[in-house]
C-alpha positions in Angstrom: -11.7 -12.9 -11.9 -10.8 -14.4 -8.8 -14.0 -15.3 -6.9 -15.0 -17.6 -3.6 -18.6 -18.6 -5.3 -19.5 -20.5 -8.3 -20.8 -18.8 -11.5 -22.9 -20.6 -14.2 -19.8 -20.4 -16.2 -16.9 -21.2 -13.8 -16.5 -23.1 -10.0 -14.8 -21.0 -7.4 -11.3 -20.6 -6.9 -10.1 -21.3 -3.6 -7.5 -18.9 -2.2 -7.1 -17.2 0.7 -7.9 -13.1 1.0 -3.7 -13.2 1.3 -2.9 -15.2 -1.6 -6.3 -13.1 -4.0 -4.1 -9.7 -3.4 -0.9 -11.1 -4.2 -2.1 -12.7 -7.5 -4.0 -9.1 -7.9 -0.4 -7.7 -7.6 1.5 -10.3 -9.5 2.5 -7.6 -12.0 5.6 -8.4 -14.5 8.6 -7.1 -14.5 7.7 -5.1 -11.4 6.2 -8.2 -9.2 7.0 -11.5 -10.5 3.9 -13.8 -11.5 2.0 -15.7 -8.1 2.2 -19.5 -8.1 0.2 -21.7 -5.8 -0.7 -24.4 -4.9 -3.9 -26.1 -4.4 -4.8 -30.1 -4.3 -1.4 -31.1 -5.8 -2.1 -28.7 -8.6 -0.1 -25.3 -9.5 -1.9 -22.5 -10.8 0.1 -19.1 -11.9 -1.3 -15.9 -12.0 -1.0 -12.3 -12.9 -2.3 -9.5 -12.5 -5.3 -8.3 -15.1 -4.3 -4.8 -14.9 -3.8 -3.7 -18.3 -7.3 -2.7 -20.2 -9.1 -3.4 -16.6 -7.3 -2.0 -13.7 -10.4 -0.8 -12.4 -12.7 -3.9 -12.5 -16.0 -2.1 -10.0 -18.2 -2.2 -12.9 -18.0 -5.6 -14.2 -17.7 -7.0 -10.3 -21.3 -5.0 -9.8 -22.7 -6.4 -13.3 -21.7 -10.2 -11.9 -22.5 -9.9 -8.6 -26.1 -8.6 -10.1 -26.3 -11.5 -12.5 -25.0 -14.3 -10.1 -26.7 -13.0 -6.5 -30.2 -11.4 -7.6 -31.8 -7.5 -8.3 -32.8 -8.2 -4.4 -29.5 -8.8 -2.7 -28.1 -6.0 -0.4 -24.5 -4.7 -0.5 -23.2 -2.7 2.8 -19.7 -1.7 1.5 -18.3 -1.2 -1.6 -14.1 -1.0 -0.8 -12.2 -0.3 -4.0 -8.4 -0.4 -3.6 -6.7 1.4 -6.3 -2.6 1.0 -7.2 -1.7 4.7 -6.8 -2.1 7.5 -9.1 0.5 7.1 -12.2 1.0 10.9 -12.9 0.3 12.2 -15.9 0.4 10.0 -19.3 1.5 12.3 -21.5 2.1 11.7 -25.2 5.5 10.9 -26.4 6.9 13.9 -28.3 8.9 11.3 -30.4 8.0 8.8 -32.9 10.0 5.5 -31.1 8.1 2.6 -30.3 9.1 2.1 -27.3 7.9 5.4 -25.7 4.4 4.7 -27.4 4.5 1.3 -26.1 5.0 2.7 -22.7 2.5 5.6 -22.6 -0.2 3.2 -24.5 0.8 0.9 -21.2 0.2 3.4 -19.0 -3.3 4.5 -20.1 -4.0 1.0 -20.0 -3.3 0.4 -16.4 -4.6 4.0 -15.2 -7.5 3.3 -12.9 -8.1 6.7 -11.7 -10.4 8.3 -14.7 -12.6 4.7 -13.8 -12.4 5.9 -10.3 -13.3 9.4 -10.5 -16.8 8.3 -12.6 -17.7 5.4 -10.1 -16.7 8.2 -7.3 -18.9 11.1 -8.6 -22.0 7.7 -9.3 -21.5 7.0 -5.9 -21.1 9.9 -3.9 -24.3 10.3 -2.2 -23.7 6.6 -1.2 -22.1 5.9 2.2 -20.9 2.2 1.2 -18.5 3.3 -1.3 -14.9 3.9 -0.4 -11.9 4.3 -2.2 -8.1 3.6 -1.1 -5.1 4.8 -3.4 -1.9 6.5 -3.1 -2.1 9.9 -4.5 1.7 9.9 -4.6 4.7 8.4 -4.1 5.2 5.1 -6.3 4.8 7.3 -9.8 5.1 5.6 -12.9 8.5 6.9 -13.9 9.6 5.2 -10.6 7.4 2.4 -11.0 10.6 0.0 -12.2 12.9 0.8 -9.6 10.4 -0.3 -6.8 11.4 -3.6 -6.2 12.6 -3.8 -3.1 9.6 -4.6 -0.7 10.7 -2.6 2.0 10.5 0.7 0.1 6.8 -0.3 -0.8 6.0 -1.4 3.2 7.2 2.0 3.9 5.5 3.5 1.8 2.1 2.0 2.5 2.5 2.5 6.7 3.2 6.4 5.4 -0.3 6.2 3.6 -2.2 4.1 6.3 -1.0 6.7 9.3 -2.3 9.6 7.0 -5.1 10.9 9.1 -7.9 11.7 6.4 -6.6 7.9 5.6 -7.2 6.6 8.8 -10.9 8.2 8.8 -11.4 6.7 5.7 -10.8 3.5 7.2 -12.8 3.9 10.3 -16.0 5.2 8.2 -15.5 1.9 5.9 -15.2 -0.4 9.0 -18.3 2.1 10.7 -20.1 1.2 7.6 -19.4 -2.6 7.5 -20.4 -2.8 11.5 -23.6 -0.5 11.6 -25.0 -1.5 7.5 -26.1 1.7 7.0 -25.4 2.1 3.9 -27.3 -0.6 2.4 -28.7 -0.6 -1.1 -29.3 -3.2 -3.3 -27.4 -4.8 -6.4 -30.0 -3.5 -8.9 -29.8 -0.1 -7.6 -26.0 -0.2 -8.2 -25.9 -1.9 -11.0 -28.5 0.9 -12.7 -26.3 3.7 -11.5 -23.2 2.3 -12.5 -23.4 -0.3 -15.2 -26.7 1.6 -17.3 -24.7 5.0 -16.4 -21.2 4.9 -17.4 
C-alpha cells in the first residue's frame, strides 16, 4: 500500500498523487514497472493488481485501525481499470489459456465493485470511475501506445453521465454532505462482505 501517514507497522512513503497512480498502473508486460527516486535512493514498483485489484475494503479496515471508530470520511472515490469482459473458461486443457483466464479473475475488480456498490448505495460519498468498455482484456496487450489510452480516457471523461459523476464527487468533497464515520463503514463493508 502506498500511503502519505505512518502506520504502527510501516513510515509513509513519500510520492507525489502523480507518481502513487503511475506505480498503481506499473503493470507488466502492458506498463513497465515505476522507478523513483527519493533521497538518493531508487525504489521500483508495480502494480498489486492480481488477487487485490479492488483494495476499498482493506483501505476502510486500515484507515479504521490507524485513524479511530470517530473519524469522518466525506468521499469515498474508487477508480477502477475498466471492465475486462467476460472470463470465461478455457474450453481447452493448455496451460497457457488457464494461466490467462486464472489471471484475469485475479485482476477483475468489478464483482468487488458491484458488492461495495450495492453496501454503499444509500451513501452519497461513494463514487465509482471505470470504463465500461473499450480497453477489453483480449486487447489489453496491444495497448501500449499511450496515445490510444489518452484517447480513450478524454472519450470516457466527456461522457455526460461521467461528467455528473464527477461534479456530484467534487459537490460532495466541497459541501461534506455525505459524512459518515470510519466505524460506520467499516461495519457495512468489512463485517458485511
Amino acid at each position: 500500500m502506498l500511503r502519505n501517514y505512518a502506520t504502527s507497522n510501516e513510515p509513509p512513503v513519500d510520492l507525489t498523487i502523480a507518481e502513487a497512480m503511475l506505480a498503481t498502473c506499473s503493470t507488466p508486460p502492458i506498463f513497465t514497472p515505476m522507478t523513483i527516486s527519493k533521497d538518493f535512493t531508487h525504489f521500483e514498483y508495480i502494480s498489486g493488481d492480481i488477487g487485490l485489484s479492488n483494495p476499498t475494503r482493506e483501505i476502510i479496515a486500515e484507515a479504521h485501525r490507524t485513524f479511530g471508530d470517530e473519524t469522518t470520511v466525506s468521499c469515498l472515490l474508487s477508480v477502477g481499470c475498466g471492465h475486462p469482459g467476460v472470463n470465461a473458461a478455457p474450453s481447452d486443457s493448455g496451460g497457457t489459456s488457464w494461466t490467462e483466464f486464472l489471471e484475469g479473475v485475479a485482476r477483475d475488480s468489478e464483482k468487488t465493485a458491484q458488492d461495495i456498490g450495492a453496501h454503499m448505495s444509500k451513501l452519497s460519498l461513494y463514487h465509482r470511475l471505470t470504463v465500461k468498455g473499450g480497453l477489453e482484456k483480449k486487447q489489453a496487450r496491444e495497448w501500449i501506445d499511450p496515445e490510444i489510452i489518452t484517447s480513450h480516457t478524454v472519450n470516457y471523461l466527456n461522457d455526460l453521465d461521467i461528467v455528473e459523476l464527477l461534479d456530484r464527487c467534487v459537490s460532495t468533497i466541497k459541501c461534506g454532505d455525505g459524512f459518515t464515520t470510519l466505524e460506520q463503514l467499516s461495519e457495512s463493508l468489512i463485517k458485511n462482505p
